[in-house]
N, CA, C and O of each residue as an XYZ file, in Angstrom:
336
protein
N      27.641     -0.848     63.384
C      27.627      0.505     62.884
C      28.450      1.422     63.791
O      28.569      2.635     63.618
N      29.033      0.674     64.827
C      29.694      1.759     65.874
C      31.082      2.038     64.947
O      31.788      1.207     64.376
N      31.239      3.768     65.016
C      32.435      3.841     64.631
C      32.525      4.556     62.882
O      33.410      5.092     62.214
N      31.084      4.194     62.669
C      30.770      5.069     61.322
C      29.834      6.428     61.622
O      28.707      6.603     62.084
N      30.623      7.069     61.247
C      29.990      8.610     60.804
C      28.757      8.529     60.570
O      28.341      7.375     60.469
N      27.636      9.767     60.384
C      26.260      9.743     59.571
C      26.689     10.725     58.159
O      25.981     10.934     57.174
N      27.738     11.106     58.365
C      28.966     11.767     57.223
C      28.950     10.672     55.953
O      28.470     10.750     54.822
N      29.704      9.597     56.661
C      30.247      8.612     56.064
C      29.189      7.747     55.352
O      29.423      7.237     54.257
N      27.992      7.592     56.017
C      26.916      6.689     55.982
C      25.780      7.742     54.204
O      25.129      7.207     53.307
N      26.006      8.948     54.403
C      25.312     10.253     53.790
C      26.332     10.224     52.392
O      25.784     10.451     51.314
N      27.892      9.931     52.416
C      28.516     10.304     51.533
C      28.153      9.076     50.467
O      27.709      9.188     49.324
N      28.489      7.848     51.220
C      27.978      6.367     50.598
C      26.873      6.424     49.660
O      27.007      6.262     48.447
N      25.672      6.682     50.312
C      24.670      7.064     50.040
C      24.324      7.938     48.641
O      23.496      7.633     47.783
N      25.003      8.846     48.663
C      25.492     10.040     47.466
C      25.670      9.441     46.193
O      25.117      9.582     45.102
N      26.913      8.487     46.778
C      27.673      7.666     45.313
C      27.002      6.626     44.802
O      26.990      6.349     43.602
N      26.221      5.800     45.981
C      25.616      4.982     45.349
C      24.170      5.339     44.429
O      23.812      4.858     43.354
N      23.630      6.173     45.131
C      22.466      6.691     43.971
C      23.095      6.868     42.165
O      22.967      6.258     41.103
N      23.938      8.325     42.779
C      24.645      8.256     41.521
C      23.605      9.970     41.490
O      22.900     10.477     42.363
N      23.946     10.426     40.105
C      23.607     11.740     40.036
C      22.214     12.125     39.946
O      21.331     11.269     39.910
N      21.983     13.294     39.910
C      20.722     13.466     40.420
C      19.847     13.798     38.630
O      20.191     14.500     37.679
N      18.814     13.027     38.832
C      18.215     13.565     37.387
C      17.842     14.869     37.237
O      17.271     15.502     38.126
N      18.246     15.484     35.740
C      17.716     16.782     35.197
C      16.236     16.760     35.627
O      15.426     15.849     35.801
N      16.172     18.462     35.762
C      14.638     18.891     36.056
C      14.352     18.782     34.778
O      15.000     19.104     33.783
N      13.031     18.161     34.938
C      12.039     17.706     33.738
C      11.311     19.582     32.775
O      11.079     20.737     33.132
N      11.259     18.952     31.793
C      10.429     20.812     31.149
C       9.122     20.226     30.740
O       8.772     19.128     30.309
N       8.497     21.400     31.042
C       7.218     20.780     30.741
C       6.957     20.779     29.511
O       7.240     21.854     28.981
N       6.360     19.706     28.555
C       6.130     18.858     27.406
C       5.044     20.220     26.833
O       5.146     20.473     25.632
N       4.197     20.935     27.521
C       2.893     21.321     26.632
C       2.748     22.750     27.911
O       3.209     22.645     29.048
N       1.868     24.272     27.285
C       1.608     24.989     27.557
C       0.599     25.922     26.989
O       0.498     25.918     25.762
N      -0.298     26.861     27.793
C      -1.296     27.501     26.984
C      -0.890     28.817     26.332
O      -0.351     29.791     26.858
N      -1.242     28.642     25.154
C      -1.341     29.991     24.670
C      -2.869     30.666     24.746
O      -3.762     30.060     24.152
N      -3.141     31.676     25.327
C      -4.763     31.869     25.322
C      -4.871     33.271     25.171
O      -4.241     34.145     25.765
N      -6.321     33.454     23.731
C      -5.970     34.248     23.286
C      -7.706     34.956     23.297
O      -8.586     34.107     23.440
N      -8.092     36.176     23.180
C      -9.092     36.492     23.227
C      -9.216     37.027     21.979
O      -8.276     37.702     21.559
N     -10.547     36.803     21.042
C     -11.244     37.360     19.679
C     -12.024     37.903     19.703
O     -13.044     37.380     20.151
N     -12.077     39.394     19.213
C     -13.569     39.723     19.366
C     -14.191     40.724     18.032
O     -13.517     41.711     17.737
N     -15.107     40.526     17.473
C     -15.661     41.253     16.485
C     -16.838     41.886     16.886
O     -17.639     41.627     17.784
N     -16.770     43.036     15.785
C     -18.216     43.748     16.200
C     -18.131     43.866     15.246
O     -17.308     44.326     14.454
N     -19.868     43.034     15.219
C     -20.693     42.735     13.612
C     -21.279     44.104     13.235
O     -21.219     44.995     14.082
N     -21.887     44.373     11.941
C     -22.574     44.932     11.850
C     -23.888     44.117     11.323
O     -23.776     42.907     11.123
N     -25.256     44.844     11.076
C     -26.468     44.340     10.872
C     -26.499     43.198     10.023
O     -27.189     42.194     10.205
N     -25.750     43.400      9.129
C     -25.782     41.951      7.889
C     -24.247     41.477      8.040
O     -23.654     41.039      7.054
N     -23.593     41.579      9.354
C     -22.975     40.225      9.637
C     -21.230     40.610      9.197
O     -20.263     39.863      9.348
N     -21.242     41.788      8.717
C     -20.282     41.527      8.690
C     -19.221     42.484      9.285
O     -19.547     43.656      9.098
N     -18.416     42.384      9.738
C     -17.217     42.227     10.521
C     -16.736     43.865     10.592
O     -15.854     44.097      9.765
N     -17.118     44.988     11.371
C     -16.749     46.420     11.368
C     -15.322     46.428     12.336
O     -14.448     47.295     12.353
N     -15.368     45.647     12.827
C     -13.824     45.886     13.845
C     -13.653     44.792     14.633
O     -14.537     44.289     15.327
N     -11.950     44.221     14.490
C     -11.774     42.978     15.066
C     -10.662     43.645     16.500
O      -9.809     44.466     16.163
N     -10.705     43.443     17.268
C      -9.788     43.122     18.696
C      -9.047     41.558     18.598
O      -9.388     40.564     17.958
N      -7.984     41.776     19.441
C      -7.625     40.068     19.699
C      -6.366     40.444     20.544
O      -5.559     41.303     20.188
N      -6.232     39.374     22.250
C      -5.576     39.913     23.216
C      -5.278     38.559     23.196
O      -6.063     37.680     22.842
N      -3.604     38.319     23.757
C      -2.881     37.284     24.020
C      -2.950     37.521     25.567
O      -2.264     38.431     26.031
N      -3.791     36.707     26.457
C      -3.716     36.544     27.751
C      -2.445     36.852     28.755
O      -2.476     37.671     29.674
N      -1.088     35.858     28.316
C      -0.119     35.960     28.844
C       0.660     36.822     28.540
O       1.626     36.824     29.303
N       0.702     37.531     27.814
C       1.448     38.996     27.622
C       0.723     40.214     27.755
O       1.286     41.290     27.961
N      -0.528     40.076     27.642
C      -1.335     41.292     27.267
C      -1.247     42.065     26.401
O      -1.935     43.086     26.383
N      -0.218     41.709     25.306
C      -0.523     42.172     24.288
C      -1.620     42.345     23.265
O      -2.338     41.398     22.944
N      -1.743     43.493     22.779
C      -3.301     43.244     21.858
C      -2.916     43.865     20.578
O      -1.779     44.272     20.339
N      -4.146     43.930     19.581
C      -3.996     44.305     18.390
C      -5.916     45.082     18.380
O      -6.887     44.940     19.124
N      -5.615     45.977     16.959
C      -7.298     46.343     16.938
C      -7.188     46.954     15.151
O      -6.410     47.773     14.661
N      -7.785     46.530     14.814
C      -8.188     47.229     13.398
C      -9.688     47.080     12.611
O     -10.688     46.462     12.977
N      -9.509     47.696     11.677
C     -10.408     47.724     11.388
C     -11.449     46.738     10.224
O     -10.939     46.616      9.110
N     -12.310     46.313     10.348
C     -12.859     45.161      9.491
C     -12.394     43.449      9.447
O     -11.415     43.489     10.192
N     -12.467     42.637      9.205
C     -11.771     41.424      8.661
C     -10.388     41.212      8.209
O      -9.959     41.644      7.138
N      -9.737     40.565      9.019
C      -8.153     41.037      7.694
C      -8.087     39.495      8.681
O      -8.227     39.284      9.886
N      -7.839     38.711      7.639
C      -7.169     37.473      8.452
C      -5.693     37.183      8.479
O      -5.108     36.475      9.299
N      -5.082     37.955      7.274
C      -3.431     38.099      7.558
C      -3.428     38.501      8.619
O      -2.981     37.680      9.420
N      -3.871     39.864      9.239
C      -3.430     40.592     10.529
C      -3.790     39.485     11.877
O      -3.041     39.290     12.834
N      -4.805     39.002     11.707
C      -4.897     37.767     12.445
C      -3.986     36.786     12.915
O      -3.738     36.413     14.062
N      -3.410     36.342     11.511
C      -2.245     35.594     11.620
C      -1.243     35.956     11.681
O      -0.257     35.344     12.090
N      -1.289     36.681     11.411
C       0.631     37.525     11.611
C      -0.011     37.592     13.471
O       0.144     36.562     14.127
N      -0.568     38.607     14.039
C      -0.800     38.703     15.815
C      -0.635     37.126     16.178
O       0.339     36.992     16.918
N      -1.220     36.001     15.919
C      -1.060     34.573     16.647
C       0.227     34.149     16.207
O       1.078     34.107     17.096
N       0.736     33.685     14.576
C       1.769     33.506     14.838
C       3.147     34.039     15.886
O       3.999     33.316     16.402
N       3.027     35.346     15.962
C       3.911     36.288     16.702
C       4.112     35.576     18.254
O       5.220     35.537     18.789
N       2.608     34.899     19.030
C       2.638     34.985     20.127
C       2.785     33.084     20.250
O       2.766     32.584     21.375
N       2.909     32.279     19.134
C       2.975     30.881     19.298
C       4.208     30.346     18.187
O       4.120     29.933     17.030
N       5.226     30.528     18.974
C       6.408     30.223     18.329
C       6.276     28.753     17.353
O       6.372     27.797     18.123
N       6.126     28.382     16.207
C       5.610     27.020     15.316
C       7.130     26.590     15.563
O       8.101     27.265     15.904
N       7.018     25.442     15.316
C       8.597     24.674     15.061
C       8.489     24.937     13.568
O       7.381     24.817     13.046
N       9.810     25.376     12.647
C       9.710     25.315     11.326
C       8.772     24.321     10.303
O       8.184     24.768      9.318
N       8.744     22.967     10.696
C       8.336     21.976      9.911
C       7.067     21.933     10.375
O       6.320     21.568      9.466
N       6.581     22.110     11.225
C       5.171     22.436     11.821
C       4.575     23.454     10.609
O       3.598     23.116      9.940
N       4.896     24.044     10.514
C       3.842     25.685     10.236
C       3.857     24.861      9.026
O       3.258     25.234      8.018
């Protein structure tokens, strides 16, 4: 080894691996979302809340509406087309 670089020995090294693998993405992530109703006496539904954790975005209206529901989650969980 007398007579070789740690240059030379480091560059070798380089080529022979070969390139460096792409950073990996992560496969899966949370969407987390908070629901909340306030019932009235026979149950049913006077005002809904619902907060997307990671944005803090929220919504609030009034009574049951499950479109508005879904329109707020879809908004915050991008579907792949063929999914939804």
């Amino acid at each position: 080894m007398k007579g070789i670089s740690p240059e030379h020995i480091a560059s070798q090294a380089r080529e022979l691996a070969g390139p460096l693998p792409e950073a990996s993405v992560p496969r899966q992530r949370i969407a987390a979302f908070h629901v909340e109703f306030l019932l009235e006496s026979d149950n049913r539904v006077h005002h809904t809340n619902v907060l997307h954790h990671q944005t803090g975005d929220h919504a609030t209206w009034a009574e049951w509406n499950e479109e508005k529901l879904l329109i707020f989650l879809r908004a915050h969980i991008p579907l792949p087309v063929a999914g939804t």
